[in-house]
SEMAR-220793 format. One line per field, with one value per residue (C-alpha): residue number from 1; x, y, z. Coordinates in Angstrom, 1 decimal, always signed. Example, Ala and Ser with C-alpha at 12.3 -4.5 7.8 and 13.67 -1.06 7.14 Angstrom:
# residues 2
n	1_2
xx	+12.3_+13.7
yy	-4.5_-1.1
zz	+7.8_+7.1
# end
This chain:
# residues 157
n	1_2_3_4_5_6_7_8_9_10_11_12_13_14_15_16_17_18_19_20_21_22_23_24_25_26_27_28_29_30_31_32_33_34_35_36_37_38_39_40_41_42_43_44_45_46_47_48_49_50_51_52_53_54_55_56_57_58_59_60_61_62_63_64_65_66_67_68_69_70_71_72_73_74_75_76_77_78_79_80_81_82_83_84_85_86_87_88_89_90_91_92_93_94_95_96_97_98_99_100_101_102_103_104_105_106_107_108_109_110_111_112_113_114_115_116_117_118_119_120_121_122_123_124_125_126_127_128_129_130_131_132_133_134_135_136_137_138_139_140_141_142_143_144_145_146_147_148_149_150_151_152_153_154_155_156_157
xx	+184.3_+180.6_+179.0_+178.5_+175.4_+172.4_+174.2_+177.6_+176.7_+174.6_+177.3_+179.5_+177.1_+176.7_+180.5_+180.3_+177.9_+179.6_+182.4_+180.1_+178.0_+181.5_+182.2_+178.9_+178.5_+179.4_+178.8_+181.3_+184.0_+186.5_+187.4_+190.0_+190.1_+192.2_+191.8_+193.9_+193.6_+195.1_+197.5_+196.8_+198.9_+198.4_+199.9_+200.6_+197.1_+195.9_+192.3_+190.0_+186.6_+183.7_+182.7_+178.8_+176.1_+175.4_+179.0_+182.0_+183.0_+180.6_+181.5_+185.3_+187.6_+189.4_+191.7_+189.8_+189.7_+188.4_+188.3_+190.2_+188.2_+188.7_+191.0_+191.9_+195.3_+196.2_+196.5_+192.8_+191.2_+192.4_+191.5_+188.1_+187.1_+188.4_+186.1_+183.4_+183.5_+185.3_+184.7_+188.5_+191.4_+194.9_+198.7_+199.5_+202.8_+204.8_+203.4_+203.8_+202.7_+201.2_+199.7_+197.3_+194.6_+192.5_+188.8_+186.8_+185.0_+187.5_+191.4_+191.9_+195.2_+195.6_+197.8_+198.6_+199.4_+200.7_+199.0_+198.2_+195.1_+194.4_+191.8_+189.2_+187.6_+183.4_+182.3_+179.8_+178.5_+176.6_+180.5_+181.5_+185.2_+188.0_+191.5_+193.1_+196.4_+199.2_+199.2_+195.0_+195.7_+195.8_+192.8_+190.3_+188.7_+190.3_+190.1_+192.5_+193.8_+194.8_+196.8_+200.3_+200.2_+199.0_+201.6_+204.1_+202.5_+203.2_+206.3_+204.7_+206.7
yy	+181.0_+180.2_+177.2_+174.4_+174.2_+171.0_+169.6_+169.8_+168.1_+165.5_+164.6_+163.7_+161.9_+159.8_+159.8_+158.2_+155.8_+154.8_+153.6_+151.8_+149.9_+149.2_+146.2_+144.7_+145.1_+142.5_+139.5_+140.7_+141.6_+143.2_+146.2_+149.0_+152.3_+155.0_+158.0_+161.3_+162.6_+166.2_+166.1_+169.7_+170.2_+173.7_+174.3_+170.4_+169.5_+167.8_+168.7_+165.7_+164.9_+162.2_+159.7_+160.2_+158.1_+155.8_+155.8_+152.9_+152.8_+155.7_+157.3_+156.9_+160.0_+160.0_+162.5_+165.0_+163.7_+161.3_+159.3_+160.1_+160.6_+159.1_+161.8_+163.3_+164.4_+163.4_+167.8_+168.2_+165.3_+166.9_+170.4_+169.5_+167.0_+169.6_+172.6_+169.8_+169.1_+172.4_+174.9_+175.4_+175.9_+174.5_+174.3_+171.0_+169.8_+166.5_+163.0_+162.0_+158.2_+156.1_+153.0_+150.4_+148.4_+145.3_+145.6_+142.3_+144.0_+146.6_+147.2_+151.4_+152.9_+156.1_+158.8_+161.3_+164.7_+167.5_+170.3_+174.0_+175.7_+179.1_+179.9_+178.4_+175.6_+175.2_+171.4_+171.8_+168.0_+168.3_+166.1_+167.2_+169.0_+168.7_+169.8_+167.1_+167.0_+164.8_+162.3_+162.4_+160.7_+156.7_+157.5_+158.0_+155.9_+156.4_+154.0_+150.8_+152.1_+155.3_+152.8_+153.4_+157.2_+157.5_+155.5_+158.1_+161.4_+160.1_+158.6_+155.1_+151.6
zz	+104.2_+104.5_+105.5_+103.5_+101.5_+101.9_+98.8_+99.7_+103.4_+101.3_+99.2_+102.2_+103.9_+100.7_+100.6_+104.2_+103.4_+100.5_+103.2_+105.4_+102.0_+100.1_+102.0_+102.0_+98.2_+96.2_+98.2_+100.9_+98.7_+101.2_+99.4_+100.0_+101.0_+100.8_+103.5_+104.4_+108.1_+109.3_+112.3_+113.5_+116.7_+118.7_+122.2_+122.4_+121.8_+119.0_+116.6_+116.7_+115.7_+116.6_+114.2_+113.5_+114.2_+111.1_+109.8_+110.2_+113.9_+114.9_+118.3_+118.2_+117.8_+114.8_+113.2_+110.8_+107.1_+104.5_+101.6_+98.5_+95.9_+92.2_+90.8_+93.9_+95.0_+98.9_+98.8_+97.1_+99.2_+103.1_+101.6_+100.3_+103.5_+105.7_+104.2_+104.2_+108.0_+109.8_+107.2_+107.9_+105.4_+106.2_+105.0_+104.3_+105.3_+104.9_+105.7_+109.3_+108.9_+106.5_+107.5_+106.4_+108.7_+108.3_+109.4_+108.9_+105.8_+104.3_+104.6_+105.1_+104.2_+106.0_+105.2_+108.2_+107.4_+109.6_+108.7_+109.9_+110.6_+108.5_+110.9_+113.4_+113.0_+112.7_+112.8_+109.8_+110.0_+113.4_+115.4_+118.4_+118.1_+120.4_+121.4_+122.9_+124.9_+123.9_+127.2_+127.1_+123.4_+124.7_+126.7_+123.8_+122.0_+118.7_+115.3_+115.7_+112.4_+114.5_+116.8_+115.5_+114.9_+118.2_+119.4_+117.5_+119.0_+122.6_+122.3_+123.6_+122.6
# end
């Protein structure tokens, strides 16, 4: 696979700002959001990216993944925002955790995946990339929706 053309990056950067403007649309509606995230686990490490710059809770690690789009399978929406941001293809397995968080402007429900990598992963998006060991997990700063899976990866009460 090739990289992702101007369009195809533009349309997930709208996609991401889309997240950031739903909850100030409206008056301050507080709207809800559906998002898939890839657990990819090699050699007890665990594939994460950095939020961007400009983007809800930019800098924090987070899972790879995304918003659901309107007629999107959970299958079609990892596959696509996976492509999108590592130009990587992956087996999708069965749903490690699902789990729903409150942010002052906009509830997320997440829906963790385990998946395998067909492949190595490019970030395509300009994020840094990392493998990340299983204890070094708590020690990031990762999304508090993240806060229960991580809690599940390390075995932590």
């Amino acid at each position: 696979a090739g990289a992702i053309g101007v369009d195809q990056q533009a349309h997930h950067q709208a996609a991401m700002s889309d997240i950031v403007a739903d909850g100030v649309a409206g008056g301050g509606n507080i709207v809800s959001i559906d998002v898939v995230a890839a657990v990819i686990e090699a050699g007890n490490r665990y594939l994460l990216t950095r939020r961007q710059a400009g983007v809800h809770l930019e800098g924090l690690w987070e899972f790879p993944g995304g918003k659901i789009e309107q007629g999107e399978t959970h299958a079609e929406a990892l596959r696509r925002e996976l492509r999108e941001e590592l130009d990587a293809e992956v087996d999708i397995h069965e749903l490690v955790l699902q789990t729903a968080h409150a942010y002052p402007d906009r509830t997320v429900t997440l829906y963790f995946y385990r998946c395998v990598l067909r492949g190595v992963p490019h970030p395509m998006l300009g994020q840094a990339m990392r493998w990340v060991a299983r204890q070094d997990l708590t020690s990031l700063g990762l999304p508090p929706a993240d806060a229960e899976l991580i809690r599940l990866l390390t075995g932590s009460a």
